[in-house]
mmJSON file of the N, C-alpha and C atoms, coordinates in Angstrom:
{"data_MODEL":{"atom_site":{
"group_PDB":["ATOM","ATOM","ATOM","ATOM","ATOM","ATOM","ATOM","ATOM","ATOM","ATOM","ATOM","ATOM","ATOM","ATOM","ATOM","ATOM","ATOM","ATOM","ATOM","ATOM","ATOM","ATOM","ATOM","ATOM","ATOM","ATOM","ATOM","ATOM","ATOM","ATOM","ATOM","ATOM","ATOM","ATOM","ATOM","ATOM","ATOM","ATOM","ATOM","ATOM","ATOM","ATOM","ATOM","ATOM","ATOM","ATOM","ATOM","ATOM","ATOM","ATOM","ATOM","ATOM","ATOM","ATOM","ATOM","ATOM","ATOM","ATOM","ATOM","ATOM","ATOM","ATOM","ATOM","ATOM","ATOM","ATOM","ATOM","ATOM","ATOM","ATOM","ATOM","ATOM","ATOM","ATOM","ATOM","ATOM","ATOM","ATOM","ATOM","ATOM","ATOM","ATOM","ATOM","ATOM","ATOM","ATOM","ATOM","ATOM","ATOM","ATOM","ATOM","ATOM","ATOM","ATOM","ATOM","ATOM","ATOM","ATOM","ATOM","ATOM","ATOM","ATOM","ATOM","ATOM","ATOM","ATOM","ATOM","ATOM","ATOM","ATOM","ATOM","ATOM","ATOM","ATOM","ATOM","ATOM","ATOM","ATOM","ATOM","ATOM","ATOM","ATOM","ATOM","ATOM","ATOM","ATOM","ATOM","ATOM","ATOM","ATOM","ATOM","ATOM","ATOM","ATOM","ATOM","ATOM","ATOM","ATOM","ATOM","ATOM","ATOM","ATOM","ATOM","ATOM","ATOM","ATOM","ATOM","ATOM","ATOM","ATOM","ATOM","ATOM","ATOM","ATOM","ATOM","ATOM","ATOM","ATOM","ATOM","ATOM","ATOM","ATOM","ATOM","ATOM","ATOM","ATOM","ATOM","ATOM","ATOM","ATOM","ATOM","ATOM","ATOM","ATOM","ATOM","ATOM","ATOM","ATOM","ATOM","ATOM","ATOM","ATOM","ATOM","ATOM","ATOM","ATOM","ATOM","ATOM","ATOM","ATOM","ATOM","ATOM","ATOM","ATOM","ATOM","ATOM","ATOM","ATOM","ATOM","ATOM","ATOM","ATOM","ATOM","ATOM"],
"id":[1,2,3,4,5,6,7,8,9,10,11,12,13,14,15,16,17,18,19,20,21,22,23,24,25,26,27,28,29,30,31,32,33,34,35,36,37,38,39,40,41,42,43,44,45,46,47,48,49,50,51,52,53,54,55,56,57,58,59,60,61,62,63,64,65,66,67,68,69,70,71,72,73,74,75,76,77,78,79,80,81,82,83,84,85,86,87,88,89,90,91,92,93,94,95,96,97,98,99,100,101,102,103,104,105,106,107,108,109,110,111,112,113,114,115,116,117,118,119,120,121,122,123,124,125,126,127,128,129,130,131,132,133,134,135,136,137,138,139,140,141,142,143,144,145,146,147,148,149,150,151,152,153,154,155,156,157,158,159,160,161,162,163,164,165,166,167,168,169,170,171,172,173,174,175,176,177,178,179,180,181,182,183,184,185,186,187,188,189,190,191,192,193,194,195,196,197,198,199,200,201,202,203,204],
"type_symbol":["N","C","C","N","C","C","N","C","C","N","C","C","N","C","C","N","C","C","N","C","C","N","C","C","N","C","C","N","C","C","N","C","C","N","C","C","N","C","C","N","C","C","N","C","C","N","C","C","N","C","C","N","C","C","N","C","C","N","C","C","N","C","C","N","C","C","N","C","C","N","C","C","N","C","C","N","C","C","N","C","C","N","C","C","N","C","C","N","C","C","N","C","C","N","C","C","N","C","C","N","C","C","N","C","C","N","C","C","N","C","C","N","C","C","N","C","C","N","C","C","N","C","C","N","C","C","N","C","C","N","C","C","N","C","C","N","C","C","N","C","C","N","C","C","N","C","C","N","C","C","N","C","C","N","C","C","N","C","C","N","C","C","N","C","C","N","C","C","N","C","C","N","C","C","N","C","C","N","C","C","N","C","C","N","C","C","N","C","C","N","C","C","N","C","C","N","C","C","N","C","C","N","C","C"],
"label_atom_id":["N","CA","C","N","CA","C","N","CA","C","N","CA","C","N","CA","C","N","CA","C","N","CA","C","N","CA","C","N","CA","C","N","CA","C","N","CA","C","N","CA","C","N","CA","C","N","CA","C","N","CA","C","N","CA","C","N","CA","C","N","CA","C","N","CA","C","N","CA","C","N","CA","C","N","CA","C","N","CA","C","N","CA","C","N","CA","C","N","CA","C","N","CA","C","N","CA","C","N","CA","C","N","CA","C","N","CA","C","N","CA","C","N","CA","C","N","CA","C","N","CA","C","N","CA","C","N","CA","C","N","CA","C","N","CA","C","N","CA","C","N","CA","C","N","CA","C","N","CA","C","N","CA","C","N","CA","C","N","CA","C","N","CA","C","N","CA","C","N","CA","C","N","CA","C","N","CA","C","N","CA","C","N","CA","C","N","CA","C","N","CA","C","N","CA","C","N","CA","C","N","CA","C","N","CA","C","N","CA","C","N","CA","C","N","CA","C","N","CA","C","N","CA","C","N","CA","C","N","CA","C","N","CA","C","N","CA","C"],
"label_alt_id":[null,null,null,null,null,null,null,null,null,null,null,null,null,null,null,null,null,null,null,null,null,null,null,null,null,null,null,null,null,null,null,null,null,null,null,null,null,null,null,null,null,null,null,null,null,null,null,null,null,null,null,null,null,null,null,null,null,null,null,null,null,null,null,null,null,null,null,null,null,null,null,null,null,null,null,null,null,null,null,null,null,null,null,null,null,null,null,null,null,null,null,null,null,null,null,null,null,null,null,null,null,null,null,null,null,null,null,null,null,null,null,null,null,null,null,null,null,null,null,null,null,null,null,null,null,null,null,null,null,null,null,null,null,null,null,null,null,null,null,null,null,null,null,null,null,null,null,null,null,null,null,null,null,null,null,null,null,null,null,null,null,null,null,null,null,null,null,null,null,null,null,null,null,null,null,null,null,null,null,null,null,null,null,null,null,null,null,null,null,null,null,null,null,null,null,null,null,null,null,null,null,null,null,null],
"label_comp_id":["UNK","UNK","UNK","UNK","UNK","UNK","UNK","UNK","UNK","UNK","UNK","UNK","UNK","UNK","UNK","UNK","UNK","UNK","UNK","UNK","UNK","UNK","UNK","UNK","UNK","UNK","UNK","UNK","UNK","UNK","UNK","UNK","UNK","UNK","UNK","UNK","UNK","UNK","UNK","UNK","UNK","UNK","UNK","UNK","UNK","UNK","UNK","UNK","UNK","UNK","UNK","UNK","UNK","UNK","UNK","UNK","UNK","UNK","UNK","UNK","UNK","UNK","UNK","UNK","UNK","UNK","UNK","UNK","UNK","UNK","UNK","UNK","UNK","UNK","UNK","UNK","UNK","UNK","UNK","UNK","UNK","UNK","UNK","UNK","UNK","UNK","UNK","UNK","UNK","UNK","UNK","UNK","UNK","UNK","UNK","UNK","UNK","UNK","UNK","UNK","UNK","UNK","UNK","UNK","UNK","UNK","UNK","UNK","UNK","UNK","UNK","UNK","UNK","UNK","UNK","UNK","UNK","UNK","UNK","UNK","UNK","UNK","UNK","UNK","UNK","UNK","UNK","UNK","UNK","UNK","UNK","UNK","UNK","UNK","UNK","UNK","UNK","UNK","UNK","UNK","UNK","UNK","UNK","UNK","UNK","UNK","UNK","UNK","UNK","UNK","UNK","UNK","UNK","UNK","UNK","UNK","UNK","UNK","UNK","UNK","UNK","UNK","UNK","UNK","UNK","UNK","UNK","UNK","UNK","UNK","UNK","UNK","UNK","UNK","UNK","UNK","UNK","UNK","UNK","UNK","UNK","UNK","UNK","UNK","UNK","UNK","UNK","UNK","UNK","UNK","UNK","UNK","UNK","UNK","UNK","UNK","UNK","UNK","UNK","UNK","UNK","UNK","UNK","UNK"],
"label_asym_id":["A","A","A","A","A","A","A","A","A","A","A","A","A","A","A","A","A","A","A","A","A","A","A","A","A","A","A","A","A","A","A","A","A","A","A","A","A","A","A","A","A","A","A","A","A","A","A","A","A","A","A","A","A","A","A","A","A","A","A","A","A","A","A","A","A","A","A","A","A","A","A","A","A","A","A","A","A","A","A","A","A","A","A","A","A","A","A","A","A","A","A","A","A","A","A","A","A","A","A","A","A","A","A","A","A","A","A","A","A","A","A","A","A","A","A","A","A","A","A","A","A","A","A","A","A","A","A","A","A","A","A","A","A","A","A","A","A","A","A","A","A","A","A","A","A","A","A","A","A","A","A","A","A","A","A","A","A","A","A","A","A","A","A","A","A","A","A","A","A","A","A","A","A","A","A","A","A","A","A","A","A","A","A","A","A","A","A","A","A","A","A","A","A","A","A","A","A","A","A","A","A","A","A","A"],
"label_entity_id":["1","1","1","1","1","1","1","1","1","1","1","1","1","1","1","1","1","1","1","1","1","1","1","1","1","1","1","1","1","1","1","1","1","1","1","1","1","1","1","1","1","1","1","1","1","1","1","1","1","1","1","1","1","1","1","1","1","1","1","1","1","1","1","1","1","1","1","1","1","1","1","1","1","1","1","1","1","1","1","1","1","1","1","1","1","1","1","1","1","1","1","1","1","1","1","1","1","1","1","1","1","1","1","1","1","1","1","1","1","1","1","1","1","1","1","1","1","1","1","1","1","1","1","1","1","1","1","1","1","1","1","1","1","1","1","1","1","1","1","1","1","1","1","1","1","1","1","1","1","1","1","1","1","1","1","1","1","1","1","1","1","1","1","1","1","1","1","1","1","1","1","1","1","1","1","1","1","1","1","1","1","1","1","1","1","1","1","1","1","1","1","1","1","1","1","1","1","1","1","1","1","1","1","1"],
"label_seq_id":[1,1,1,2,2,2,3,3,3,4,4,4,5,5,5,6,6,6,7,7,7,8,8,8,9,9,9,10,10,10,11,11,11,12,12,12,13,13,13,14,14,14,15,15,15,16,16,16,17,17,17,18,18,18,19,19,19,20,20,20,21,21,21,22,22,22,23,23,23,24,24,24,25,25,25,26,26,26,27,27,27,28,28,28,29,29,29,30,30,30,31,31,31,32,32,32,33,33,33,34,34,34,35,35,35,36,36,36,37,37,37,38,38,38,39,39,39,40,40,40,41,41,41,42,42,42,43,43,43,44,44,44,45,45,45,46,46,46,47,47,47,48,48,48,49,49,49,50,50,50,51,51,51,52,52,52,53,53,53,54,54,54,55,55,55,56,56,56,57,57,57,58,58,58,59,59,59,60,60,60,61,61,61,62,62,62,63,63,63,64,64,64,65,65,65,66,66,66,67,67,67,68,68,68],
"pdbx_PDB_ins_code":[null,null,null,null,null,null,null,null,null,null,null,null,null,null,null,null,null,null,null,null,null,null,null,null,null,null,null,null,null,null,null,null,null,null,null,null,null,null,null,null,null,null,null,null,null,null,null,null,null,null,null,null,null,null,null,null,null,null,null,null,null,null,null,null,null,null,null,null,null,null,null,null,null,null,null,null,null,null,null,null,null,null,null,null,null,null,null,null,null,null,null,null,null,null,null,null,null,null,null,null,null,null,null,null,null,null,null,null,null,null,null,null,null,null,null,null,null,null,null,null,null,null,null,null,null,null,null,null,null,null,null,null,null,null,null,null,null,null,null,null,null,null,null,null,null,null,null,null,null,null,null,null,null,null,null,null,null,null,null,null,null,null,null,null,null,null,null,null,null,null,null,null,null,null,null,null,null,null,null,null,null,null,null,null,null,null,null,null,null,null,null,null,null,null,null,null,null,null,null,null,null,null,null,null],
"Cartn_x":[0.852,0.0,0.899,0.582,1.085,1.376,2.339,1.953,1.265,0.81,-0.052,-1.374,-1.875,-3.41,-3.651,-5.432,-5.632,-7.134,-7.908,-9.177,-9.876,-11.381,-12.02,-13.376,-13.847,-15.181,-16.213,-17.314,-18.289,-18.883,-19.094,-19.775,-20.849,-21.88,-22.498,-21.853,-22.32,-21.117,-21.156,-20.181,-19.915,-20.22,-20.48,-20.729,-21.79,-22.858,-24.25,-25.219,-24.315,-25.116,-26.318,-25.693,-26.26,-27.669,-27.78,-29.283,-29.035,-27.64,-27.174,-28.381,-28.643,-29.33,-28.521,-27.62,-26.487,-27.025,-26.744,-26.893,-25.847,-25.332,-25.952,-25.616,-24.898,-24.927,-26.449,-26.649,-27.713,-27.678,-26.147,-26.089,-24.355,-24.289,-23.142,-21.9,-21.268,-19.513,-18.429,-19.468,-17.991,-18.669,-20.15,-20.064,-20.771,-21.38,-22.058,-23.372,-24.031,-25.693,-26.234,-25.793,-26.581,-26.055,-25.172,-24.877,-23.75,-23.079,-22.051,-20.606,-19.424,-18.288,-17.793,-16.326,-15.575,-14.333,-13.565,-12.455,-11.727,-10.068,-9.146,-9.615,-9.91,-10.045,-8.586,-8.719,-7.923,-7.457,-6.107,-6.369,-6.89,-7.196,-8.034,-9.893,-10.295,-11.356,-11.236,-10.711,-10.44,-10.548,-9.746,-9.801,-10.822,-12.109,-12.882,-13.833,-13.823,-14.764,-14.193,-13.453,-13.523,-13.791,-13.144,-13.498,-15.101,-15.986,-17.075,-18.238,-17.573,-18.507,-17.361,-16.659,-15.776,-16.042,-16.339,-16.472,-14.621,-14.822,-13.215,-12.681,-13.382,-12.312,-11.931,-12.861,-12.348,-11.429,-11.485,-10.397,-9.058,-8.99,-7.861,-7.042,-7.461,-7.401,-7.037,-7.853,-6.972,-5.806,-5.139,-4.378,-3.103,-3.371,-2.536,-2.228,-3.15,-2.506,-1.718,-1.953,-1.146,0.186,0.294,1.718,2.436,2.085,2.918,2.976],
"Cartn_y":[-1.173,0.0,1.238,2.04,3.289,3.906,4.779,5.866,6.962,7.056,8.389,8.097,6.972,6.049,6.379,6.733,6.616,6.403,6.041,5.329,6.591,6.617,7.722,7.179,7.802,7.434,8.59,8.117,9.284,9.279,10.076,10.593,11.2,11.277,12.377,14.168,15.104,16.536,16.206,16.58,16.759,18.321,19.031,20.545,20.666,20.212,20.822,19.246,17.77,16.867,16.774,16.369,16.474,17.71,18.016,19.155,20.318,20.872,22.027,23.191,23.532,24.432,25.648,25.981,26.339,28.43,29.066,30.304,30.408,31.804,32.838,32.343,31.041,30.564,29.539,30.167,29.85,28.334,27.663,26.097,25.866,24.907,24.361,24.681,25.304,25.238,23.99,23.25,21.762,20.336,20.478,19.373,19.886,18.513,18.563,18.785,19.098,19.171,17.775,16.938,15.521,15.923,16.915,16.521,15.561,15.483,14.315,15.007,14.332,15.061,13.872,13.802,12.758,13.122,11.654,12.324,10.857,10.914,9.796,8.749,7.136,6.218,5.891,5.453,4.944,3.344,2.915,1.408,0.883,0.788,0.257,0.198,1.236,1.769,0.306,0.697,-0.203,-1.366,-2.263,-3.4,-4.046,-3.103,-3.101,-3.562,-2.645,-2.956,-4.091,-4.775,-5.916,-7.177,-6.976,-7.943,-8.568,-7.254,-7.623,-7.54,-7.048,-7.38,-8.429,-8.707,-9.442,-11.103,-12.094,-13.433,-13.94,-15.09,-15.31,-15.854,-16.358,-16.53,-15.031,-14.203,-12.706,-12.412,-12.455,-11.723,-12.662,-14.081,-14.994,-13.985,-13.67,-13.846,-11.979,-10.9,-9.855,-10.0,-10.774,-10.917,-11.447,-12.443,-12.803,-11.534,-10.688,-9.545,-8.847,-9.113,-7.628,-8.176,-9.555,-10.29,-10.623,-9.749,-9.95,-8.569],
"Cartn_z":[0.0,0.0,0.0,-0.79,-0.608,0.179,0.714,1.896,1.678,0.655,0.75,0.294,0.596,0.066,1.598,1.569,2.904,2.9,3.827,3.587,4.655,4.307,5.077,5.905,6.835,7.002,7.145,6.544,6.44,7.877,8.854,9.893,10.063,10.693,10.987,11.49,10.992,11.535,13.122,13.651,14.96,15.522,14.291,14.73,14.818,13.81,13.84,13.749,14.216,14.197,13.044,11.94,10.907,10.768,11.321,11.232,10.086,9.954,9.445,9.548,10.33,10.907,11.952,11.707,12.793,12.483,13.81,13.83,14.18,13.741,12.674,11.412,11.036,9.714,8.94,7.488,7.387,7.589,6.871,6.844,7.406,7.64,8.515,7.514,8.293,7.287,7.264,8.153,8.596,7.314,7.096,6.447,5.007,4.195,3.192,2.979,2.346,2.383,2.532,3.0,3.472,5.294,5.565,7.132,7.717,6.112,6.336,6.242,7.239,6.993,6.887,6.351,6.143,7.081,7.988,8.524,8.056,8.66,8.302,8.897,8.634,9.246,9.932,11.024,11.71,11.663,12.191,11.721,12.519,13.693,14.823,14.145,13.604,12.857,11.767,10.706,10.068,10.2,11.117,11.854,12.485,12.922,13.768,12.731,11.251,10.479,9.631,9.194,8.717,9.453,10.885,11.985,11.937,11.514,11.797,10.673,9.31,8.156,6.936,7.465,6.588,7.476,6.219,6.415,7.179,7.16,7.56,6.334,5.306,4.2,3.189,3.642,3.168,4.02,5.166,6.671,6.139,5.655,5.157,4.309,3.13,1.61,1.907,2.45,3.228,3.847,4.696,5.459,4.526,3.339,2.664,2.057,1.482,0.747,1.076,2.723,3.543,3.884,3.782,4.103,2.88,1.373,0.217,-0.28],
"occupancy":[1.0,1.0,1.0,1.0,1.0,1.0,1.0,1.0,1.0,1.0,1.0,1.0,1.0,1.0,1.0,1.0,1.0,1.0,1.0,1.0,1.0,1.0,1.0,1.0,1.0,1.0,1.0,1.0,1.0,1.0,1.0,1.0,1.0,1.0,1.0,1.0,1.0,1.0,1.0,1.0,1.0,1.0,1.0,1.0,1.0,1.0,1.0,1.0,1.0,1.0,1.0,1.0,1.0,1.0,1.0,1.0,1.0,1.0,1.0,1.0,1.0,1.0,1.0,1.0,1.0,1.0,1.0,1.0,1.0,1.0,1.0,1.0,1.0,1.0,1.0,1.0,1.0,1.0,1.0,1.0,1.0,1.0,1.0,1.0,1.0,1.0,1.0,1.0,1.0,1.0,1.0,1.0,1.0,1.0,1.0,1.0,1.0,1.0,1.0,1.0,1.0,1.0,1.0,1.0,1.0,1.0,1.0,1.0,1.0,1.0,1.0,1.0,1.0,1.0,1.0,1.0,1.0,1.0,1.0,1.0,1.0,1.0,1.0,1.0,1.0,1.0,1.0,1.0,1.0,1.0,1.0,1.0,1.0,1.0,1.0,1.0,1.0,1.0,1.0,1.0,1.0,1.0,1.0,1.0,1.0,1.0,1.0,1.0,1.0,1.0,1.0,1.0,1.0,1.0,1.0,1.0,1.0,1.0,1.0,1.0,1.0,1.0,1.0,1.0,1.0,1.0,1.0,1.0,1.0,1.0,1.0,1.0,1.0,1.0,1.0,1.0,1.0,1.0,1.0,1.0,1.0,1.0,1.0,1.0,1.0,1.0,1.0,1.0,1.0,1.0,1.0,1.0,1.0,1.0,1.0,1.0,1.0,1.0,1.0,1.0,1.0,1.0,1.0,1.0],
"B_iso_or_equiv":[0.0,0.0,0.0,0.0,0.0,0.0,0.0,0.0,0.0,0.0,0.0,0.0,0.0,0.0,0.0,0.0,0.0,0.0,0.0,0.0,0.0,0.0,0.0,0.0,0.0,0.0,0.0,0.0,0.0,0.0,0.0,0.0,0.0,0.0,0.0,0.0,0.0,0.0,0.0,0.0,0.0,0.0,0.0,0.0,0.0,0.0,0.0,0.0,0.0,0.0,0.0,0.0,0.0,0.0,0.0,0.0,0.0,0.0,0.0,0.0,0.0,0.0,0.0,0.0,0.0,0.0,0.0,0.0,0.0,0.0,0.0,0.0,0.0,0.0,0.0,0.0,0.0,0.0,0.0,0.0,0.0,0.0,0.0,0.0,0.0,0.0,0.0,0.0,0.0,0.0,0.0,0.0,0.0,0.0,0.0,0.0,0.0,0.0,0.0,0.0,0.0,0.0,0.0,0.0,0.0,0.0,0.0,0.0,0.0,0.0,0.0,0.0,0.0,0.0,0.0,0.0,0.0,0.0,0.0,0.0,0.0,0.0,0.0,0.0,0.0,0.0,0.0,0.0,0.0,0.0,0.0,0.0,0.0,0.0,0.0,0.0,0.0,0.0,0.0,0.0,0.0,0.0,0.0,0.0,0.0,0.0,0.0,0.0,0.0,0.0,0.0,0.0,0.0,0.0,0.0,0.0,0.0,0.0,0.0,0.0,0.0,0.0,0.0,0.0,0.0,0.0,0.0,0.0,0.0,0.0,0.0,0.0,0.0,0.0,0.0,0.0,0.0,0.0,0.0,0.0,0.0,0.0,0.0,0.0,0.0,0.0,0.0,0.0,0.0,0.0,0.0,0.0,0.0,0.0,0.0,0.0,0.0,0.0,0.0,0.0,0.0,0.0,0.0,0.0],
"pdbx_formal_charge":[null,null,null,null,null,null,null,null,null,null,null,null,null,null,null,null,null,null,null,null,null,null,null,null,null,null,null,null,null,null,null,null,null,null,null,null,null,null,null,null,null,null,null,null,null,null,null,null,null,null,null,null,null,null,null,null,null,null,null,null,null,null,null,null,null,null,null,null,null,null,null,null,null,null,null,null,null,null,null,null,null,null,null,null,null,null,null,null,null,null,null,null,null,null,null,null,null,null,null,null,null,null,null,null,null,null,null,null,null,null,null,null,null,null,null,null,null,null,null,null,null,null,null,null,null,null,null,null,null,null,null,null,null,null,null,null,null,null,null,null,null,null,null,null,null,null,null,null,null,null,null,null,null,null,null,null,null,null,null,null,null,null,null,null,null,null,null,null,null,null,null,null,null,null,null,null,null,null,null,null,null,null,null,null,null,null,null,null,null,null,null,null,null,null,null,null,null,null,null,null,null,null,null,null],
"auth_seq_id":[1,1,1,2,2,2,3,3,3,4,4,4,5,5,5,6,6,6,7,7,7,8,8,8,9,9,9,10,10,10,11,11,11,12,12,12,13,13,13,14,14,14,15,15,15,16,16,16,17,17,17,18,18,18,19,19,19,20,20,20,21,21,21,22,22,22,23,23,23,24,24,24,25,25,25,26,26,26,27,27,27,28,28,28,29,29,29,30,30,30,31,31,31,32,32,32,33,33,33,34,34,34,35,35,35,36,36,36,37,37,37,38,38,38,39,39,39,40,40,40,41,41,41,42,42,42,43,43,43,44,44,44,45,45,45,46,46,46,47,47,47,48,48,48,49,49,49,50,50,50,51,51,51,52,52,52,53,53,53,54,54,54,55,55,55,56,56,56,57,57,57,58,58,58,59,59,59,60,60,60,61,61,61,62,62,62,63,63,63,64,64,64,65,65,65,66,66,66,67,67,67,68,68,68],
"auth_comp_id":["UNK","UNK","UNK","UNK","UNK","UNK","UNK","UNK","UNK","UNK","UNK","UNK","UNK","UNK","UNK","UNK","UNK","UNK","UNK","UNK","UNK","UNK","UNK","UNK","UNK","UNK","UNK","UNK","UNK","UNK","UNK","UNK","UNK","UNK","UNK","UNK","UNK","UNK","UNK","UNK","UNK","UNK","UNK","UNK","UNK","UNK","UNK","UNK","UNK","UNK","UNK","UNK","UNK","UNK","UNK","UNK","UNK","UNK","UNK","UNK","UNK","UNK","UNK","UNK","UNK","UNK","UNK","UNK","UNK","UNK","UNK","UNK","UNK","UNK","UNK","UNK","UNK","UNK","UNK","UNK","UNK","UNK","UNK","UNK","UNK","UNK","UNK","UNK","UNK","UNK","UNK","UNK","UNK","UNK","UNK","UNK","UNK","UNK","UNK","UNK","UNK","UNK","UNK","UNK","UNK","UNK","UNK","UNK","UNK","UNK","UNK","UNK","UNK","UNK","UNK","UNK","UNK","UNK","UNK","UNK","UNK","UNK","UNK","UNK","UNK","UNK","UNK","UNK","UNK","UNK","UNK","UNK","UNK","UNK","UNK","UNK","UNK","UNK","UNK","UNK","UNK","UNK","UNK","UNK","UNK","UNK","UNK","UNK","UNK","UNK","UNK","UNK","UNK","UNK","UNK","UNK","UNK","UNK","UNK","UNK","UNK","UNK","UNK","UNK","UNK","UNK","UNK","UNK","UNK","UNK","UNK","UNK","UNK","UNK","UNK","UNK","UNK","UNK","UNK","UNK","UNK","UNK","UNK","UNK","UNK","UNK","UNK","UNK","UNK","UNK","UNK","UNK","UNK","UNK","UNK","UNK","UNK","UNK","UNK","UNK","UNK","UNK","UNK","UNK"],
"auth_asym_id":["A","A","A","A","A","A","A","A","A","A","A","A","A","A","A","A","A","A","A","A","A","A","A","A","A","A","A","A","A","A","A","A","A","A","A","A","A","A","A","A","A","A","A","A","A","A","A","A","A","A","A","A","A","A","A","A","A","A","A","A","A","A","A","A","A","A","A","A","A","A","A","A","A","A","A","A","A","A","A","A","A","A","A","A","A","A","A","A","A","A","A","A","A","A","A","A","A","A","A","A","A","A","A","A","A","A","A","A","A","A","A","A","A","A","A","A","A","A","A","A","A","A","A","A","A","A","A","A","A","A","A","A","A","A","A","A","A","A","A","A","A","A","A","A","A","A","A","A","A","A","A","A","A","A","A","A","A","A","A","A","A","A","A","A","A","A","A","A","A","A","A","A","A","A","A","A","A","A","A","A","A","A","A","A","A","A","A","A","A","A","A","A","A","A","A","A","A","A","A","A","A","A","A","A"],
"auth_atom_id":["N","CA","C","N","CA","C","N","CA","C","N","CA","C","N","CA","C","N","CA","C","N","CA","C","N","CA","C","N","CA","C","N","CA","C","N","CA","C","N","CA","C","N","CA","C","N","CA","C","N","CA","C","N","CA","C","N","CA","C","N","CA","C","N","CA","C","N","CA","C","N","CA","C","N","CA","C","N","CA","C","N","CA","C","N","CA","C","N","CA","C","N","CA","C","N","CA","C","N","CA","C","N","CA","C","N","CA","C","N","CA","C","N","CA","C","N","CA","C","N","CA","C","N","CA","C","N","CA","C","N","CA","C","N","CA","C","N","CA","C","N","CA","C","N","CA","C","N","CA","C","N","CA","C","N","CA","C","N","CA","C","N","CA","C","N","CA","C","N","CA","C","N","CA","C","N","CA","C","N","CA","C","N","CA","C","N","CA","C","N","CA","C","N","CA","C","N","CA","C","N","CA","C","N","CA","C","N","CA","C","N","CA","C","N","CA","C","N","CA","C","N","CA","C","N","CA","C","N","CA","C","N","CA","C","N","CA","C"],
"pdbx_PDB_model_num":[1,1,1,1,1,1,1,1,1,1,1,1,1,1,1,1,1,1,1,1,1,1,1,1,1,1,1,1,1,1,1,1,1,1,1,1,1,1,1,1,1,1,1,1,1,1,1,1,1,1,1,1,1,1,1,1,1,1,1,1,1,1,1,1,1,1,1,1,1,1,1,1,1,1,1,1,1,1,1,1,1,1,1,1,1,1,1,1,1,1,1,1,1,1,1,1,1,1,1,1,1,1,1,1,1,1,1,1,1,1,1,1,1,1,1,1,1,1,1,1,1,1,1,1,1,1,1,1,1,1,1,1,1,1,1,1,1,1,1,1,1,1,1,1,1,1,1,1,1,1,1,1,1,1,1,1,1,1,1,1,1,1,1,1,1,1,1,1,1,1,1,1,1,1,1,1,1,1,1,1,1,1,1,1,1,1,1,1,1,1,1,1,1,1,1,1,1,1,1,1,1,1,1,1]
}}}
């Protein structure tokens, strides 16, 4: 993997909790018009989510990739 490849996760805003309703701004400056911001996934993050939507012959067949 690259070092400058990096994986993201979409969130709800942490500023205006998706509502974008924020005063005195008419709409939120931190996210998108869905209420969504994106920040860096973490590898723990990462880990957490294959652990638990990845089968184990996907979690295998990952693990081989990451050891070549």
């Amino acid at each position: 993997m690259a070092a400058d490849t990096k994986i993201y996760l979409r969130v709800t805003c942490t500023f205006c909790r998706g509502k974008r309703d924020m005063m005195p701004y008419t709409t939120c400056p931190y996210c998108n018009r869905n209420g969504d911001e994106y920040i860096e996934a973490s590898l723990g993050a990462i880990a957490t989510y294959c652990k638990e939507h990845l089968t184990e012959d996907e979690l295998n067949k990952l693990k081989n990739l990451l050891d070549n």
